[in-house]
C-alpha positions in Angstrom: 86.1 160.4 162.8 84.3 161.3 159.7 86.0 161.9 156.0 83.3 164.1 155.0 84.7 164.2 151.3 84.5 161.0 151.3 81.1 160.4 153.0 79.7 163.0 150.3 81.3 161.1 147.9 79.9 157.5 148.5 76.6 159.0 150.2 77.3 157.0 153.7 79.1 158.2 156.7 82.0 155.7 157.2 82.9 156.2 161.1 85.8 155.4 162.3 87.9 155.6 165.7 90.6 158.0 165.4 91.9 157.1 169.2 90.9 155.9 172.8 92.2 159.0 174.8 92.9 155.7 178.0 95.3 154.4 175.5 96.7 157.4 174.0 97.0 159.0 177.6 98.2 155.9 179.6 95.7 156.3 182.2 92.9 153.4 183.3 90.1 155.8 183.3 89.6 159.9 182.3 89.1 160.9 186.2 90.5 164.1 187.5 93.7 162.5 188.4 94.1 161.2 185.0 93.4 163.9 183.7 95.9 165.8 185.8 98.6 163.5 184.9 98.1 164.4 181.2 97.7 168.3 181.8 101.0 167.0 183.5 102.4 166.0 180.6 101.4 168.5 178.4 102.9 171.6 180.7 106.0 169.6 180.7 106.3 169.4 176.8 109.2 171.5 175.4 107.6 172.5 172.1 111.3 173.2 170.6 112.6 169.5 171.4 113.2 167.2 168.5 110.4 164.9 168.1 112.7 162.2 166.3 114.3 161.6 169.3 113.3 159.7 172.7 114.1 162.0 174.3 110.7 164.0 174.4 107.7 162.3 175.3 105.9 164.9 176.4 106.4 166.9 173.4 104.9 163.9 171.3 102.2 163.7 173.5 101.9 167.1 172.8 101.5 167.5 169.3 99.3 164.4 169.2 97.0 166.0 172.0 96.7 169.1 169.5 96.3 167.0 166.4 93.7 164.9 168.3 92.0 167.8 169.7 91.1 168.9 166.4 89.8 166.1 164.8 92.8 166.0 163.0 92.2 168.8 161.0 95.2 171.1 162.1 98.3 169.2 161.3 100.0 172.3 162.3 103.1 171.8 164.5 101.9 172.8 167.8 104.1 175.6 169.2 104.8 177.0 172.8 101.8 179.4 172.0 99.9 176.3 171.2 101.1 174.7 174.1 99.6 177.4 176.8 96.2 177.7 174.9 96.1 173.7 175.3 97.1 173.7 179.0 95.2 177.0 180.1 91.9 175.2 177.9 92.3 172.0 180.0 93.2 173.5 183.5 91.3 176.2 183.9 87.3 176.1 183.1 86.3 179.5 183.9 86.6 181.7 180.9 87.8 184.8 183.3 90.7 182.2 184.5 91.4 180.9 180.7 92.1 184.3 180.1 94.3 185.0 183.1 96.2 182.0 182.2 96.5 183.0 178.5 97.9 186.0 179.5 99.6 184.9 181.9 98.9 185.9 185.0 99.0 182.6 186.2 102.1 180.3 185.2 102.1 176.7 183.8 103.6 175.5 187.2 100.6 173.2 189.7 98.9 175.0 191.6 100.2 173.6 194.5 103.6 174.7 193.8 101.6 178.5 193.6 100.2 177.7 196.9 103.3 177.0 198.3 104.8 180.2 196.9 101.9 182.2 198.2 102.7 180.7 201.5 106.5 181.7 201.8 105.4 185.2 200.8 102.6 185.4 203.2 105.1 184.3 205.7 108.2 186.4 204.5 105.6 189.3 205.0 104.3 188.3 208.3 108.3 188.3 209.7 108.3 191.4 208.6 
């Protein structure tokens, strides 16, 4: 990370880590499984939990995840609304499917719990 006030100020970039994303994360490596343990974790997050208590993890994770992701530059408490741009941004890759998500068509639940669902109404409708 780079103070850029102060870099202007003592005309040298002082660099410095703001986080390793295996620590931060838990995970040994940023593979797609990692990565969908965090997405995980994220989607789980109940932005209205108190983050002074143990009791919400995921909703720490959370805000650091939005703090991080901006370079620390938005210190801004990272809401539900926050919460679904974060997820949608990190699960889905196609802008078309962002936007789906954003709006949602498509839920924060896995997609294998929607492929499950699609399957008992495929069924239901085949019985019928």
């Amino acid at each position: 990370m780079l103070d850029l006030r102060e870099a202007n100020e003592l005309g040298k970039a002082n660099w410095t880590l703001e986080y390793t994303a295996t620590e931060f994360f838990g995970v040994n490596s940023i593979s797609g499984v990692s990565v969908d343990k965090v997405v995980k974790q994220l989607q789980d997050a109940d932005p209205a939990c108190n983050l002074s208590t143990a009791a919400c993890p995921n909703n720490n994770v959370l805000q650091k995840f939005s703090l991080y992701n901006s370079v620390s530059y938005n210190t801004a408490y990272c809401d539900r609304v926050c919460q679904v741009n974060h997820v949608c941004a990190v699960r889905e890759v196609e802008y078309d499917k962002y936007k789906e998500c954003i709006n949602g068509v498509t839920t924060l639940l896995p997609k294998t719990v929607w492929v499950f669902v699609c399957s008992l109404l495929v069924l239901g409708l085949s019985l019928l």
